[in-house]
N, CA and C atoms as a LAMMPS dump frame, in Angstrom:
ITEM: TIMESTEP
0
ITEM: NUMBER OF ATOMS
228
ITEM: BOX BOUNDS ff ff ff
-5.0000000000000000e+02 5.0000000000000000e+02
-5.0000000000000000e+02 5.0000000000000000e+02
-5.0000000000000000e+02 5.0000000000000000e+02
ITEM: ATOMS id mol type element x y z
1 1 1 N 360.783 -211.75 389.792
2 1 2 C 361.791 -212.503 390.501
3 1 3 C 361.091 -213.412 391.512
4 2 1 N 361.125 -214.66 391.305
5 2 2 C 360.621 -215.956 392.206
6 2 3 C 361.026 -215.302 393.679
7 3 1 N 360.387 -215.481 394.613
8 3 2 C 360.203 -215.915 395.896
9 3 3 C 360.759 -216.808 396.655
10 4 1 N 361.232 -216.799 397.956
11 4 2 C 361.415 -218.28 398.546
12 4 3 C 359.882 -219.337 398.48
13 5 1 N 359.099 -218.352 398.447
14 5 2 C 357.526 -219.13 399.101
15 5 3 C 357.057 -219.118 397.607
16 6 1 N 357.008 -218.705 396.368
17 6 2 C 356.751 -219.238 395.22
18 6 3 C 357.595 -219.69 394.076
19 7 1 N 359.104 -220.069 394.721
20 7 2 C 360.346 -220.93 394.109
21 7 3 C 360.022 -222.071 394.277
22 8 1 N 359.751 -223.104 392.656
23 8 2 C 359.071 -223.982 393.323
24 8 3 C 360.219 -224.946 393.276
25 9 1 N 361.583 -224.754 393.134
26 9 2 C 362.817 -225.574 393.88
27 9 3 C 363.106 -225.345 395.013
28 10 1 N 362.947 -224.342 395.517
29 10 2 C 363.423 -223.569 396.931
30 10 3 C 363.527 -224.935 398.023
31 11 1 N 364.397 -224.927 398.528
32 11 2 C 365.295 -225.717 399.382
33 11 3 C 363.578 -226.801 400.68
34 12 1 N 363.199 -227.652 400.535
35 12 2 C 362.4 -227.541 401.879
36 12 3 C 362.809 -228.14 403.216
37 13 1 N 362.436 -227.056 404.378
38 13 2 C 363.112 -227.756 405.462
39 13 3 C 363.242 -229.405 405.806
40 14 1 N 364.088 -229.504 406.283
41 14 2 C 364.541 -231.191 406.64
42 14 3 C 363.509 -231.477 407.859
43 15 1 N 363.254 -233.261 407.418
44 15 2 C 362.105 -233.342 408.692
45 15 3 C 362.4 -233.455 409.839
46 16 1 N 363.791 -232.862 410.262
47 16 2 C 364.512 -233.02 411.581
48 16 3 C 363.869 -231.257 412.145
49 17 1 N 364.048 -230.826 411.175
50 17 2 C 363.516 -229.315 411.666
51 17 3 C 361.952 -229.576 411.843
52 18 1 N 361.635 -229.793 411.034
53 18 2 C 359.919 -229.808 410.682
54 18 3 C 359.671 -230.657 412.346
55 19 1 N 360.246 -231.57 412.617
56 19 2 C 360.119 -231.889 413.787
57 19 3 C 360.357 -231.518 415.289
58 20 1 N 361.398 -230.526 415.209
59 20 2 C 361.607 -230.431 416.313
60 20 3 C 360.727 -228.8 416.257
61 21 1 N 359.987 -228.327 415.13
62 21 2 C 359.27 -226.911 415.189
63 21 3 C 358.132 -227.958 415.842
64 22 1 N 357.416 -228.879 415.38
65 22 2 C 356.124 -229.857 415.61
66 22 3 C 356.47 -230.347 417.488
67 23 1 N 357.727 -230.23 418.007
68 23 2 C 357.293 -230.774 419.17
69 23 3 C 357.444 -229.359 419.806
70 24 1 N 358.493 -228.339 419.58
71 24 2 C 358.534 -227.189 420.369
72 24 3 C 357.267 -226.558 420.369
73 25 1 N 356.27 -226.55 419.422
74 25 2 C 354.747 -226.119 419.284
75 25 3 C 353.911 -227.105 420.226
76 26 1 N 354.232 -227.792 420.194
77 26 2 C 353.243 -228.67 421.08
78 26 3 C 353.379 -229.026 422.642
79 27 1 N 354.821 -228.824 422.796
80 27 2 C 355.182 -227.943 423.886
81 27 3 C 354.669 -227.232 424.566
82 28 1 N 354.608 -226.071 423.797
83 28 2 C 354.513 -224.731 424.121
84 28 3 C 352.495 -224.32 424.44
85 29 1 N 352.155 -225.17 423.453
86 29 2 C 350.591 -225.307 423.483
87 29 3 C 350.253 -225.559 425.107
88 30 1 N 350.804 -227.53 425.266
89 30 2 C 350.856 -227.59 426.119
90 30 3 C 350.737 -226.697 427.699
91 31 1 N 351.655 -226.081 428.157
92 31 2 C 352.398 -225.324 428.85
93 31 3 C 351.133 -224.083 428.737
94 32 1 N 350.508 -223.431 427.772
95 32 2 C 349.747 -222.116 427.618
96 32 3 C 348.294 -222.982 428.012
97 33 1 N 347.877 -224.466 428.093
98 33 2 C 346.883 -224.751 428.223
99 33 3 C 346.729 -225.072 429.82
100 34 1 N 348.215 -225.839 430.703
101 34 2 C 348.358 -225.882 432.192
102 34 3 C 347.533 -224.397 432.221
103 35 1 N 348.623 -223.633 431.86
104 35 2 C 348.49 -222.332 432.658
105 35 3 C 346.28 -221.146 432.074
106 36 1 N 346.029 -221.985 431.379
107 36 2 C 344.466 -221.839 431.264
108 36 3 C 343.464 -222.46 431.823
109 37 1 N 343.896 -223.543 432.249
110 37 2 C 342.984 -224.428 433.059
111 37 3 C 342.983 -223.953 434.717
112 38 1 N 344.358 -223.408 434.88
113 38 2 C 344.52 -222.783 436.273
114 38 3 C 343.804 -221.617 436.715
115 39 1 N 343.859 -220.769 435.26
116 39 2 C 343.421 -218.996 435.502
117 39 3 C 341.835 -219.14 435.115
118 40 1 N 340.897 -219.831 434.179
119 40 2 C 340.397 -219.387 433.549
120 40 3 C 339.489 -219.92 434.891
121 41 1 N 337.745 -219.305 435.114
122 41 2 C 337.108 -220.146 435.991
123 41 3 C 336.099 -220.821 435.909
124 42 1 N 336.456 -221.965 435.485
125 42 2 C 336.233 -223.569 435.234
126 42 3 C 335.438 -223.931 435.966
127 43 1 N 334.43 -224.549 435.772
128 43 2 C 333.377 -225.188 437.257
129 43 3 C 334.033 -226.468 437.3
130 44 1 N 335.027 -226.547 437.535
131 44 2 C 336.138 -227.864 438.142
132 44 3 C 336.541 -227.731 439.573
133 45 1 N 336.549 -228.989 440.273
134 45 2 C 337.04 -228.925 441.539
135 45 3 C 338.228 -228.481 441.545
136 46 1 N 339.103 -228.045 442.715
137 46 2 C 340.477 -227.553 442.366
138 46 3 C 341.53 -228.704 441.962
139 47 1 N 340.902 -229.981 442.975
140 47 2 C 341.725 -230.921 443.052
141 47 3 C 341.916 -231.502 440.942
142 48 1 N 340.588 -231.479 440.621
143 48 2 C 340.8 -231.866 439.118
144 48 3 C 341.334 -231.111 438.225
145 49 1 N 341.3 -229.614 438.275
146 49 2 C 341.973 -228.149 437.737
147 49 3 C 343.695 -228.678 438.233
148 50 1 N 343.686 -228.811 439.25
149 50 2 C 345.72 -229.14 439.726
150 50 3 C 345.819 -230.643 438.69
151 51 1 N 345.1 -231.6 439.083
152 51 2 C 345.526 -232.471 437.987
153 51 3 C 346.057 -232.576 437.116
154 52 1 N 344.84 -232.093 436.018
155 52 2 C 345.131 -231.285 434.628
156 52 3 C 345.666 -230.955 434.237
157 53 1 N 346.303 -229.484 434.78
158 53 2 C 347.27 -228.774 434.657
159 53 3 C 348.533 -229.631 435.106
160 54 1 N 349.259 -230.183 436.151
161 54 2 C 349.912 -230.713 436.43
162 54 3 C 349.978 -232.382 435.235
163 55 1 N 349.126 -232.612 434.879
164 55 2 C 349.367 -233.61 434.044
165 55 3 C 350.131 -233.266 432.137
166 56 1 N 349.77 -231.846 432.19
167 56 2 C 349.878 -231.029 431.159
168 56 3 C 351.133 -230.308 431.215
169 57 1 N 351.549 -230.344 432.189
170 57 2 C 353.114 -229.333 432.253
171 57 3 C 354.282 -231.492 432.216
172 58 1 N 353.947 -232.068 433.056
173 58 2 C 354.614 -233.556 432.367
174 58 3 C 354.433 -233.648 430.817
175 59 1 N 353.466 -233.356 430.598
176 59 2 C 353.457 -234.144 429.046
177 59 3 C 354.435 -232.896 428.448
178 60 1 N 354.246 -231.684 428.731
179 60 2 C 355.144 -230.836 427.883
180 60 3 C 356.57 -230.948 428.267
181 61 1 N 357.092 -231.191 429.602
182 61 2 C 358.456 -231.297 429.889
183 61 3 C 359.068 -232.812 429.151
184 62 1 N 357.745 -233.853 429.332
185 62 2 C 358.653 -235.004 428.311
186 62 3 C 358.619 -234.671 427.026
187 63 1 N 357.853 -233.85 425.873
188 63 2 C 358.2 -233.452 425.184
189 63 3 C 359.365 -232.381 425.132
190 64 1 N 359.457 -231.651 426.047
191 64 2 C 360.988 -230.933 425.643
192 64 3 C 362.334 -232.047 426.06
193 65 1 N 361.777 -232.932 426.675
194 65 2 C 363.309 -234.047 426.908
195 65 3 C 363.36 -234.421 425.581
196 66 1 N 362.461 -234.899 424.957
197 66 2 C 362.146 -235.839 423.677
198 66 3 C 362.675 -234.548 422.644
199 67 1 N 362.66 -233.763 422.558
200 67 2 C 363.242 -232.475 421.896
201 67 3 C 364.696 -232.344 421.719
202 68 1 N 365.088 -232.47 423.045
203 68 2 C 366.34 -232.196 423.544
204 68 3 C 367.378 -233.462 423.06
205 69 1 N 366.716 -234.777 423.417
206 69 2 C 367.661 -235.761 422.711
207 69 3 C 367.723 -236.338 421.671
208 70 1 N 366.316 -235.623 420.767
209 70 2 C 366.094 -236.794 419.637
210 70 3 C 366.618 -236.236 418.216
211 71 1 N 366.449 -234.398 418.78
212 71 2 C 367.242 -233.548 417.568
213 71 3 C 368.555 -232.925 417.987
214 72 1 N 369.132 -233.085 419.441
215 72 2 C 370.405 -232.671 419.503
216 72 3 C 370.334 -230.891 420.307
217 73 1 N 370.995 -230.47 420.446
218 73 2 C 371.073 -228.941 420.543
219 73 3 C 370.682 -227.85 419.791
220 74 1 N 370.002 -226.524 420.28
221 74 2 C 369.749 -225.68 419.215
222 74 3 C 370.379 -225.209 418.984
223 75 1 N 370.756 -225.061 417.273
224 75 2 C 371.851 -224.727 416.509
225 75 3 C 372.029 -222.874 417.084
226 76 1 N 373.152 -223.13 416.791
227 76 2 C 373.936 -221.189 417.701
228 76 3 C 373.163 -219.731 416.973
């Protein structure tokens, strides 16, 4: 009995999904890399470590805006 993962009709996700999994991942990367540049100990000044990180939590919050309006709400 075929598989979803070796049906080779099996339905494939729409690139609205495929997209909004591609920005919530990159997101989320994002966001786990602020918070590594903060903890881990870096021979970085602090002032360039806050940067970083702070430049890295923007890029992930405009990706969750860009999330939020470009695919709509997460389905219930």
């Amino acid at each position: 009995m075929p598989t979803p993962l070796t049906d080779p009709v099996a339905p494939r996700p729409s690139p609205r999904a495929r997209r909004r999994l591609r920005l919530a991942v990159a997101a989320v990367m994002l966001v786990a890399a602020a918070a590594l540049v903060l903890v881990l100990p870096l021979r970085l000044p602090l002032f360039v470590r806050l940067a970083v990180a702070f430049s890295d939590l923007v890029a992930a919050s405009g990706l969750w805006l860009a999330l939020r309006q470009k695919s709509g709400p997460p389905p219930p």
